[in-house]
C-alpha positions as CSV (number, residue, x, y, z in Angstrom):
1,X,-32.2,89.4,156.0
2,X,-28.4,90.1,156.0
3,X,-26.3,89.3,153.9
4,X,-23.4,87.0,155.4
5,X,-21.4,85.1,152.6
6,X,-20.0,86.2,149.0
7,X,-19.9,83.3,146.6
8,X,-17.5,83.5,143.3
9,X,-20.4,84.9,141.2
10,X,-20.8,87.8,143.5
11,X,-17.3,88.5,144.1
12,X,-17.0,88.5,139.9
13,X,-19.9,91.1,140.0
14,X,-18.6,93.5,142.8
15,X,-14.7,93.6,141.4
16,X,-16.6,94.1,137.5
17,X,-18.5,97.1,139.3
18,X,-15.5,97.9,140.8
19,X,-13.6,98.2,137.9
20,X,-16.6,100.3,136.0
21,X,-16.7,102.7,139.0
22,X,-12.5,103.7,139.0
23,X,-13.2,103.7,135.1
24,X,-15.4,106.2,135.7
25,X,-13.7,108.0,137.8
26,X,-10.2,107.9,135.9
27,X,-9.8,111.7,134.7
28,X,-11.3,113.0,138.1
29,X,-8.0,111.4,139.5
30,X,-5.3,111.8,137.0
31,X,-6.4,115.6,138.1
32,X,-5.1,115.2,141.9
33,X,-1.5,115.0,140.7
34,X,0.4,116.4,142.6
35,X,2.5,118.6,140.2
36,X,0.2,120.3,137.8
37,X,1.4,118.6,134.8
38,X,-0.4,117.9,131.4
39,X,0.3,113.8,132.0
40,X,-1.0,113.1,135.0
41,X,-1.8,109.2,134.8
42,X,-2.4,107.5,138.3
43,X,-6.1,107.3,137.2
44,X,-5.3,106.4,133.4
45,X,-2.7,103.8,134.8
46,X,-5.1,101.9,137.9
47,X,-7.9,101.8,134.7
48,X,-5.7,100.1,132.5
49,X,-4.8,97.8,135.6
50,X,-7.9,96.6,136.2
51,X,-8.7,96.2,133.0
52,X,-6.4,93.9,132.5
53,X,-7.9,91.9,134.8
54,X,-12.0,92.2,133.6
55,X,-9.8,90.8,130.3
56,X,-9.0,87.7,132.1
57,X,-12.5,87.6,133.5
58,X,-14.3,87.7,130.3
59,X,-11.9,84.6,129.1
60,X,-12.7,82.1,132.4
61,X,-12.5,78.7,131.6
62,X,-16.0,78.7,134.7
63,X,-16.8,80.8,137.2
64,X,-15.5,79.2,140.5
65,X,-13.8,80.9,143.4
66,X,-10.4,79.5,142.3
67,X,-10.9,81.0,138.3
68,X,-12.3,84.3,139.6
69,X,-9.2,85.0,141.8
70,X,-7.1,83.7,139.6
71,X,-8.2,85.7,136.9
72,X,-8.3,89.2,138.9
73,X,-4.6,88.5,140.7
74,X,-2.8,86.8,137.1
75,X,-4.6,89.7,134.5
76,X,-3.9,92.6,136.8
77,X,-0.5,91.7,137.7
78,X,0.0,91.5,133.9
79,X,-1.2,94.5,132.9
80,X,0.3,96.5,136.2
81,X,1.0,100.2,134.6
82,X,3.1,102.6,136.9
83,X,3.6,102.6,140.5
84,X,-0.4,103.4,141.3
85,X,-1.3,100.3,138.8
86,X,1.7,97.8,140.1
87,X,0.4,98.5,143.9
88,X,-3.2,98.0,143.2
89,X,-2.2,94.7,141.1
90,X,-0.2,93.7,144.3
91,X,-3.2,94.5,146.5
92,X,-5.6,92.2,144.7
93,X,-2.6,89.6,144.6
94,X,-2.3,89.1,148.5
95,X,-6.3,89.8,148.5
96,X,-6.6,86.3,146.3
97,X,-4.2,84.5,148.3
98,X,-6.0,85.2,151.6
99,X,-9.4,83.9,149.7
100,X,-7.2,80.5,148.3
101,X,-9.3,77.4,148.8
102,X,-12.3,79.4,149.8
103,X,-15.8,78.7,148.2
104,X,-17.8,81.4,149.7
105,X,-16.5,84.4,151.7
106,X,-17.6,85.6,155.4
107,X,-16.7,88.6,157.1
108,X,-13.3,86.9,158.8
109,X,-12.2,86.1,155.7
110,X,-12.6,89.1,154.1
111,X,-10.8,90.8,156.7
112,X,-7.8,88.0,156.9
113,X,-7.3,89.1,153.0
114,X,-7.4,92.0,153.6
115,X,-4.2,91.9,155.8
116,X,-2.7,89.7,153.2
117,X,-3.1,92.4,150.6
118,X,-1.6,95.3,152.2
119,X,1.3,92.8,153.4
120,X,1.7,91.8,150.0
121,X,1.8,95.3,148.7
122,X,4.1,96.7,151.3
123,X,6.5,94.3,150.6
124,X,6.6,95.2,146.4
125,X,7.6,98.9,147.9
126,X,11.1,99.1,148.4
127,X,10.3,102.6,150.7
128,X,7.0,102.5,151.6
129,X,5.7,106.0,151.8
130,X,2.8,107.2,153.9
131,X,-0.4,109.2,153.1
132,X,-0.5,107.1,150.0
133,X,-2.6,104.2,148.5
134,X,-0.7,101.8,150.9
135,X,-2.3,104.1,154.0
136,X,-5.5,104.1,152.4
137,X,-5.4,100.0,152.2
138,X,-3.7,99.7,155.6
139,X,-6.6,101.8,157.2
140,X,-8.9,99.2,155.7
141,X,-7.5,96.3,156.4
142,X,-7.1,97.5,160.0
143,X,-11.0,98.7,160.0
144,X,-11.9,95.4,158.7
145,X,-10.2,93.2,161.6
146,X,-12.0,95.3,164.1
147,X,-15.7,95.3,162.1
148,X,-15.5,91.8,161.6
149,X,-15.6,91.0,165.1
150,X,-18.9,92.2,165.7
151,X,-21.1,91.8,162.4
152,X,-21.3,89.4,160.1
153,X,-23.5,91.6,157.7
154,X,-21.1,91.9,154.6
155,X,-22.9,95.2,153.6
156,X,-22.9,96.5,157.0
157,X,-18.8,95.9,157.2
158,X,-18.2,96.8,153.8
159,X,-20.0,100.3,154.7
160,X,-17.8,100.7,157.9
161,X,-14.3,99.9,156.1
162,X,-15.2,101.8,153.2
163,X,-16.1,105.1,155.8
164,X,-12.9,104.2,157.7
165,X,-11.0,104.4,154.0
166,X,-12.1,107.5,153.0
167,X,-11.2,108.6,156.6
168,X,-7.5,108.1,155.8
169,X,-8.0,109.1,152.5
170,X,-9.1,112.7,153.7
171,X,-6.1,113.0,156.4
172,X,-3.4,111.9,153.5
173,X,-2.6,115.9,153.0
174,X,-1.2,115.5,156.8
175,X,1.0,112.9,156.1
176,X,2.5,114.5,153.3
177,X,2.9,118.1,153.2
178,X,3.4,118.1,149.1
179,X,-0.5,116.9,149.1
180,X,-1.3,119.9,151.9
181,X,0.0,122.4,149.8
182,X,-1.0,121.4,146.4
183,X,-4.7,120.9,148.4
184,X,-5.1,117.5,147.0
185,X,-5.8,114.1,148.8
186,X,-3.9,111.1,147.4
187,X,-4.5,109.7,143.8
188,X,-3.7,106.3,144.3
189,X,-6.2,106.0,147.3
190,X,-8.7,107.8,145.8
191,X,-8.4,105.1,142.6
192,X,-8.9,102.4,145.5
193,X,-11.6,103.6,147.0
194,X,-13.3,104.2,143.7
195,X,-12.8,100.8,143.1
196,X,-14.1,99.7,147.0
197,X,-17.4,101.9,146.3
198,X,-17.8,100.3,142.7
199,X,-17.5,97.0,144.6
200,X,-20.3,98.6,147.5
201,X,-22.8,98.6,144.6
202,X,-21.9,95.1,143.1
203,X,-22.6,93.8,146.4
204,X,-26.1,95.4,146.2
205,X,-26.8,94.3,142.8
206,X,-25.6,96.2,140.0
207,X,-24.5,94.1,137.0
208,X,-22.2,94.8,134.4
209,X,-21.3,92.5,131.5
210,X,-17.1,92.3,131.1
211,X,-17.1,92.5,127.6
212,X,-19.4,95.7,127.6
213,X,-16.9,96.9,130.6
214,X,-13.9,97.1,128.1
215,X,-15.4,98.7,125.6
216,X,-15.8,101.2,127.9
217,X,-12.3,101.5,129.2
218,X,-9.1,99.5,129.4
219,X,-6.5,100.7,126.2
220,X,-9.2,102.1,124.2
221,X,-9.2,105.1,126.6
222,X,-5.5,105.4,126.2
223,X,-2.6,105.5,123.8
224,X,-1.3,102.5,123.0
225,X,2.6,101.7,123.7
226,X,4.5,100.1,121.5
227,X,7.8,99.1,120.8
228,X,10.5,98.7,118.0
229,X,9.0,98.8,114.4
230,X,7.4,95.1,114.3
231,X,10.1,96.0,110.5
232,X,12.8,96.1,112.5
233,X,12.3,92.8,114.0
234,X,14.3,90.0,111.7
235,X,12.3,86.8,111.6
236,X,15.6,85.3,112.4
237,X,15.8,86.5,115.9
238,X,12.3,84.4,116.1
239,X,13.8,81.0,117.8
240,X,10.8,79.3,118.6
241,X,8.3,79.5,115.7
242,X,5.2,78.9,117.2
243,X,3.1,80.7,120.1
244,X,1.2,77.9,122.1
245,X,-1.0,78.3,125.0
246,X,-3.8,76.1,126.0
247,X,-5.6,75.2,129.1
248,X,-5.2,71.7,131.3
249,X,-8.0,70.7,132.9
250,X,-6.5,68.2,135.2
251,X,-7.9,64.9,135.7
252,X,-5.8,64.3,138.5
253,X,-3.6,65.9,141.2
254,X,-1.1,68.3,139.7
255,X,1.4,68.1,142.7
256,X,4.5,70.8,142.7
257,X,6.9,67.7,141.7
258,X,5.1,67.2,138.3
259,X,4.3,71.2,138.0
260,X,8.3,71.4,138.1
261,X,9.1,68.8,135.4
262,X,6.3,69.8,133.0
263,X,8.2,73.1,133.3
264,X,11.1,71.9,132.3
265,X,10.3,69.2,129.8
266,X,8.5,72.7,128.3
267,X,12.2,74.6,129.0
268,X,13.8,71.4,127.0
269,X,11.6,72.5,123.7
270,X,10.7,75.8,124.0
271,X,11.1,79.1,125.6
272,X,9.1,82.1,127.3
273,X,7.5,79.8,129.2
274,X,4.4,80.5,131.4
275,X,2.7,78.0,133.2
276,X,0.3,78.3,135.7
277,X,-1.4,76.0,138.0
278,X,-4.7,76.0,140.0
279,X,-6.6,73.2,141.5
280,X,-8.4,72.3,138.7
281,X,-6.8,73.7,135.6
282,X,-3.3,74.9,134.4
283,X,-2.7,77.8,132.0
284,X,0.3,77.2,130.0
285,X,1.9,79.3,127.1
286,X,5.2,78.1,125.3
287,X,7.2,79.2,122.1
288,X,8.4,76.3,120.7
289,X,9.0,74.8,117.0
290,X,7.2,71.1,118.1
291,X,3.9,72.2,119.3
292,X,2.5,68.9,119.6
293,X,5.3,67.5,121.8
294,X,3.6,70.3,124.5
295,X,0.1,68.8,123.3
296,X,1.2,65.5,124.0
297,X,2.8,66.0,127.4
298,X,-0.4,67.9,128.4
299,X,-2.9,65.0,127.2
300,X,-0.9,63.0,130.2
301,X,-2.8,65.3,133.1
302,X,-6.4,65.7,131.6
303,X,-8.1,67.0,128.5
304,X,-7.6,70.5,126.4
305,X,-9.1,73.8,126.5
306,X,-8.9,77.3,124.7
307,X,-6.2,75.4,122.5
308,X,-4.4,78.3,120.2
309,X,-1.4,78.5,118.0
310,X,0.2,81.0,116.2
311,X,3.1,80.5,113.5
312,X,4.8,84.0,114.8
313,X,7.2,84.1,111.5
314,X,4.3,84.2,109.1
315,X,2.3,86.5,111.8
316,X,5.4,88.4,111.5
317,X,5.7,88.8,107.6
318,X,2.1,89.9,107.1
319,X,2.7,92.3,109.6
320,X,5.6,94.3,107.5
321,X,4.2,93.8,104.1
322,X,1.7,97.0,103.3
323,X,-1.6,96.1,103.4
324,X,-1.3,92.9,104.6
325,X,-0.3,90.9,101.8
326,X,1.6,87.8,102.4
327,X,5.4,88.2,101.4
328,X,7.3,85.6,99.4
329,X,8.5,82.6,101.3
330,X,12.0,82.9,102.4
331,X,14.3,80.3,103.3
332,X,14.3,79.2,107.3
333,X,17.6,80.9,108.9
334,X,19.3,79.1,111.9
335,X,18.6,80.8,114.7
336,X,20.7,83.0,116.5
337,X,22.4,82.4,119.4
338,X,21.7,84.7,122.5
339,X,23.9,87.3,123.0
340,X,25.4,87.5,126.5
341,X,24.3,91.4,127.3
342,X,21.1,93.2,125.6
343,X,18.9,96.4,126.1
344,X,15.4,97.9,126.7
345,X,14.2,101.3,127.1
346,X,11.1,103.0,127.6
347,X,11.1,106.5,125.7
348,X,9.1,108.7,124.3
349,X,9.6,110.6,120.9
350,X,10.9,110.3,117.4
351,X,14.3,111.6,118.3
352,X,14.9,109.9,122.1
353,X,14.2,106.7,120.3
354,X,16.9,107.4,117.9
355,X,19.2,108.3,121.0
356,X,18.4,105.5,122.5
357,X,18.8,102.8,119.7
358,X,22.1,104.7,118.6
359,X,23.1,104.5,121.9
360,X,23.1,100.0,121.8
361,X,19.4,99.5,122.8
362,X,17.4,96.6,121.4
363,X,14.1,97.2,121.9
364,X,12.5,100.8,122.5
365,X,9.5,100.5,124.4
366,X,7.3,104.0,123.8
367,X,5.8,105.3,126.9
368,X,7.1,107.1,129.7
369,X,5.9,110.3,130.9
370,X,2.1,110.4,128.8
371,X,2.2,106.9,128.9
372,X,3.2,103.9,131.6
373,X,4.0,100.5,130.4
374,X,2.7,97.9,131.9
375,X,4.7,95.0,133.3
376,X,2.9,92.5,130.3
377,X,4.7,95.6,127.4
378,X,7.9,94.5,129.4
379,X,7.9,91.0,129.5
380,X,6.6,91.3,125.2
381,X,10.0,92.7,125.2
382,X,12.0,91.1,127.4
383,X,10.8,88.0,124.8
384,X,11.9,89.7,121.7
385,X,15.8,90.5,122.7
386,X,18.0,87.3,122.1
387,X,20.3,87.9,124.9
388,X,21.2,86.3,127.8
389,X,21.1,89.1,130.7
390,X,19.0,92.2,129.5
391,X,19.5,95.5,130.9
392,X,16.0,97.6,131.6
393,X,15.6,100.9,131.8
394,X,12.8,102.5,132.8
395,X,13.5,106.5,132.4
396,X,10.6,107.6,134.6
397,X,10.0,106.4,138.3
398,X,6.1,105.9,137.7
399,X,8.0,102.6,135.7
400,X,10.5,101.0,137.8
401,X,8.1,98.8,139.5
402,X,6.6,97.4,136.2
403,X,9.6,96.7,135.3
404,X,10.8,95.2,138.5
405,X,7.6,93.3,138.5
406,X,8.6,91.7,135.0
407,X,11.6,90.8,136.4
408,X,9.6,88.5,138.8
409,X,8.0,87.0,136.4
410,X,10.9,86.0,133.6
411,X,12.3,83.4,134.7
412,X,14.4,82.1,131.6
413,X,16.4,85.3,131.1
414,X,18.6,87.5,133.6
415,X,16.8,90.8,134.0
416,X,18.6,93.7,135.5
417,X,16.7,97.0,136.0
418,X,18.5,100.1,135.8
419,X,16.3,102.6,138.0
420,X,16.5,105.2,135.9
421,X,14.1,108.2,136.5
422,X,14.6,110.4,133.3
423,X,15.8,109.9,129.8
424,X,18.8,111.8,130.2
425,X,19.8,109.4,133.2
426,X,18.9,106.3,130.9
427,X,21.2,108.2,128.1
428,X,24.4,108.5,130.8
429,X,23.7,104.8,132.2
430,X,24.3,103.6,128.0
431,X,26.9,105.6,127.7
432,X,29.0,104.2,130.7
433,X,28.2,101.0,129.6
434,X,31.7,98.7,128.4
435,X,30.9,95.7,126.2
436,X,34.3,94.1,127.4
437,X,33.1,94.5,131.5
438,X,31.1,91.9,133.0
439,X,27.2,92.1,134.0
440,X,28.2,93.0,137.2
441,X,30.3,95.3,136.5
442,X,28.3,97.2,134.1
443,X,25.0,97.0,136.8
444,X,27.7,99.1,139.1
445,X,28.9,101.6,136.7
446,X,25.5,102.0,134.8
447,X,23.8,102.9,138.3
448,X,26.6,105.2,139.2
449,X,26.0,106.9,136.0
450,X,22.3,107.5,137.2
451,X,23.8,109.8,139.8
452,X,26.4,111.8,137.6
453,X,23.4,113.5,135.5
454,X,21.2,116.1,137.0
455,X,18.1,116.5,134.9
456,X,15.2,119.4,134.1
457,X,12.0,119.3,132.1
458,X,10.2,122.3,131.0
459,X,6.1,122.1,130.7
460,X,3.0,123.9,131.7
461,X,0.6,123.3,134.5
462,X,-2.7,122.5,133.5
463,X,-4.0,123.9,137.1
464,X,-3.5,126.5,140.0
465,X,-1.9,125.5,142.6
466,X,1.2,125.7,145.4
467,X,4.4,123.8,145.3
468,X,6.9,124.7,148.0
469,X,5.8,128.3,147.9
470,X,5.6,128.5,144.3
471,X,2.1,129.9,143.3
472,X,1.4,127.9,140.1
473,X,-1.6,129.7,137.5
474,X,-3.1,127.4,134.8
475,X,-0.8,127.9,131.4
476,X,2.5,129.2,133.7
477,X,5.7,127.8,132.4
478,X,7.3,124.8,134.8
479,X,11.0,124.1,135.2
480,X,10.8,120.9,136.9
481,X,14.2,119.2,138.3
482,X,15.0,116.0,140.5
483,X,13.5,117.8,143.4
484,X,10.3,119.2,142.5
485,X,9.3,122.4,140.7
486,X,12.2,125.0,140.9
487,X,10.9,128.3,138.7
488,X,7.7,129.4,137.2
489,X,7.4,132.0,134.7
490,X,5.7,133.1,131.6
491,X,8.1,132.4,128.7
492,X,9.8,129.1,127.8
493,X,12.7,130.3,127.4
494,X,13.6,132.5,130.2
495,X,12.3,129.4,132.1
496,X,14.7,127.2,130.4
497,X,17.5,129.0,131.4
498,X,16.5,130.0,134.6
499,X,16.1,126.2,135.5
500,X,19.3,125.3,133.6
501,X,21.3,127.6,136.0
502,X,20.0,126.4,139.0
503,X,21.3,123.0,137.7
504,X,24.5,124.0,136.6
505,X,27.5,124.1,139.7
506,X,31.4,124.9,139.4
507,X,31.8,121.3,139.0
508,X,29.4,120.8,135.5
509,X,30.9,120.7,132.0
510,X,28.5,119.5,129.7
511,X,24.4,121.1,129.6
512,X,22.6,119.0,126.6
513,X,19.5,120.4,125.5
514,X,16.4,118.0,123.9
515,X,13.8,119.6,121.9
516,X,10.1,118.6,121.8
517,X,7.9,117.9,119.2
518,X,6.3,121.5,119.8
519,X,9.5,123.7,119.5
520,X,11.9,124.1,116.2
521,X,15.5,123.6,116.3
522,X,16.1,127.8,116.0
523,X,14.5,127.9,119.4
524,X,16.4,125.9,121.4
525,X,19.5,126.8,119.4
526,X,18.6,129.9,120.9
527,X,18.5,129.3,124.3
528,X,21.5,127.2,123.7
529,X,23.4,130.5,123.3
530,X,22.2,132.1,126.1
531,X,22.9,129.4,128.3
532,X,26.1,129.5,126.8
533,X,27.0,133.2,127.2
534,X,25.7,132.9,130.8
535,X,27.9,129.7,131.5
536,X,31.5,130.1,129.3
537,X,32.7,127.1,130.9
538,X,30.5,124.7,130.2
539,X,29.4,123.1,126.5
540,X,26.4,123.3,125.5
541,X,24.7,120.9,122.8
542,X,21.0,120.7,121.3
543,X,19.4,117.5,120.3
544,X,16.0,116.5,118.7
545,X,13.8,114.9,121.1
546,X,10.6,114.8,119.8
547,X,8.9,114.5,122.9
548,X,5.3,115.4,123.4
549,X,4.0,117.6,126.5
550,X,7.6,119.0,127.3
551,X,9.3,121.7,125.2
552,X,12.7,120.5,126.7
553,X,14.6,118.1,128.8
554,X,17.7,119.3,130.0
555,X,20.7,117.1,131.1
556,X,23.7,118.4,133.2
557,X,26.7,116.2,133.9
């Protein structure tokens, strides 16, 4: 007998077998990067994604339609990590809007939300690019539209869209020649249909438990990003004392009238407010010093749920006394009020984080190029500056759409994101910045700067391959630029200068040089001078980095 509806407890099994399936898969696709670098992450990053979302799962107030799609759409979009991660997050976004109101799932529905997902996540793009994840999704959205108008077997059209995927997935390499040559299909589209063939066997009834499903992936199977020293953090810049979330479960309507003043009778006592809605229930999170005036308020629409709060000062103290002892009680300081400009940057290394926080930044988010931050690391510290309009930048363009993504979501601070590609553009975008000049201004100048640097990275490739007629062996030396891979060669630093000159033109007059974590200072002191013998005219200057996986990133202005 076919199979012709999904109910919520099915569609909660196929997305968990989804998720276990691209888990699975995670280090067969970080290996399709394009570029044969040691940090490929589209796998790593869609894994953490999704994770994100099984999170959410595992913590369902019940398992109805509404809480399942909630849960996959809020968790993923939360823990969205590079561009791979925040398009797949967008994708199961429009996906749960198409199913909104929905019990139980036919064939035309499925299909309908499937045309709201790849809307959804074309639209997050600012230049969508072909023979991508987007083409992958588009192919099935398109598949599905036609299937569904001659089955209503779920299996049999899930079978068809998923062939028609893997279809598009297989003639990516023709719509972008840098996947031809390289002899790779997508990454991101091969995550998604990992995730659509993990879903295949869900339907035919494969079970997973979701706490058993993160043990097996989600950050476990990564490195961890942090941020500033939790040391560094003054319990005075702590406004609201108290981290309150809870869960309404209404007892009558929730309209979008009272939605709006229960968000701003929350905005009246507290701040970094979330507060989301659903037919039945309402998620809310608030820092505030009352807690109970929140309670209160809430008791007026229903009873409690999942009620938790956390005193974030004496969190705080424990956290930056060794071994956990409590410290001494200190006196309550007023707290501080917000600065009109502040700063976040995502960077990578002992000695880039120094840069950076020298340099005026607030909060140093670590990640970058062996690690992606997801848009919930943002919005943590978007929450810890005190400052009116906060500057991101992202310093690698796998990161500009978490952090545009987090920009959506604050909605009590200004967030400006500096797309900034590489820590030497994030370096020039500080340094143009005028404390005296207006946010606008500084946006301008700061995103001119992006465009006055010309930056290089030296690595090795962790595969053969062929890059724009460059043939790449496994352990050959990479000078990588803006554009791609420029030179390949044996020793780092002939490389290094080799790449340096191609950057350098009659019109630079400054080549900094930062060294990694696997290089000493002699070294690139060394090349320093031969890049300064080759070039008299231009200044040369070497700086600690610390950065793993590249010997040296090189900045030309």
């Amino acid at each position: 007998m076919a199979l012709t509806t999904v109910d919520a407890s099915l569609l909660k099994r196929m997305f968990l077998t989804g998720a276990k399936n691209l888990e699975s898969q995670k280090e067969i696709i970080n290996e399709l990067n394009v570029f044969p670098v040691p940090d490929g992450d589209t796998g790593t990053n869609m894994t953490l994604t999704i994770m994100s979302a099984v999170k959410e799962i595992s913590q369902m107030p019940d398992e109805s339609m509404a809480s399942v799609s909630k849960a996959i759409s809020s968790g993923s979009l939360k823990g969205a990590r590079g561009n791979s991660g925040v398009i797949l997050s967008q994708l199961f976004r429009g996906f749960c809007k198409g199913i909104k109101g929905c019990e139980e799932l036919n064939v035309q529905i499925v299909a309908e939300a499937f045309d709201k997902a790849v809307d959804t996540a074309y639209k997050a793009v600012m230049k969508p690019k072909e023979g991508t994840i987007l083409t992958v999704a588009r192919a099935g959205a398109e598949a599905a539209a036609e299937i569904a108008d001659y089955t209503e077997d779920v299996e049999e059209f899930l079978d068809k869209v998923i062939d028609r995927m893997q279809i598009a997935l297989d003639n990516t390499p023709e719509l972008l020649p840098v996947l031809k040559e390289a002899g790779v299909v997508d990454s991101g589209g091969t995550g998604l249909l990992s995730v659509m063939r993990g879903a295949r066997l869900g339907l035919s009834g494969e079970d997973i438990d979701p706490e058993s499903l993160m043990n097996q992936g989600g950050e476990s199977s990564a490195k961890k990003t942090g941020g500033a020293r939790s040391d560094e953090i003054s319990t005075a810049d702590i406004k609201f004392g108290y981290c309150t979330e809870f869960i309404i479960l209404l007892e009558k309507d929730f309209t979008a009238k009272e939605e709006t003043d229960f968000k701003t009778f929350l905005a009246s006592i507290g701040d970094s407010i979330v507060c989301v809605a659903d037919e039945d229930v309402v998620k809310v999170h608030v820092h505030t010093n009352d807690p109970g005036l929140a309670i209160q308020k809430a008791l007026t629409y229903g009873q409690l749920s999942r009620m938790k709060i956390d005193n974030m000062r004496e969190e705080h103290r424990e956290l930056v006394v060794e071994g956990g002892a409590k410290a001494e009680e200190a006196p309550k300081a007023p707290a501080a009020p917000a600065k009109e400009m502040g700063f976040i940057s995502v960077s990578v290394g002992d000695g880039m984080n120094e840069i950076f926080r020298g340099l005026g930044v607030d909060y140093v988010i670590e990640g970058g190029q062996t690690m992606n931050p997801s848009t919930e690391d943002m919005l943590k510290a978007i929450e810890q500056v005190n400052a009116k309009n906060i500057f991101i930048l992202p310093n690698n363009g796998n990161v500009i759409l978490a952090a545009t993504q987090a920009k959506a979501l604050t909605e009590d601070k200004n967030i400006i994101v500096i797309p900034s590609k590489t820590a030497p553009q994030g370096i020039s975008a500080m340094v143009s910045f005028l404390a005296d000049s207006d946010v606008a201004t500084n946006e301008q100048m700061m995103t001119e700067a992006l465009g006055a640097v010309k930056s290089g990275e030296i690595t090795y490739a962790v595969r053969d391959t062929v890059f724009e007629g460059l043939e790449i062996k496994t352990g050959d030396i990479m000078g990588i630029a803006d554009k791609g891979i420029l030179n390949v060669g044996s020793e780092v630093g002939d490389v290094t200068v080799e790449l340096a000159g191609k950057l350098i033109d009659d019109e630079s007059g400054l080549v900094s040089i930062y060294y990694g974590a696997d290089v000493t200072e002699k070294d690139a002191e060394e090349i320093a001078s031969r890049i300064a013998d080759q070039y008299p005219d231009v200044d040369v200057e070497v700086h600690f980095g610390g950065q793993p996986v590249y010997y040296y990133l090189l900045s030309v202005e």
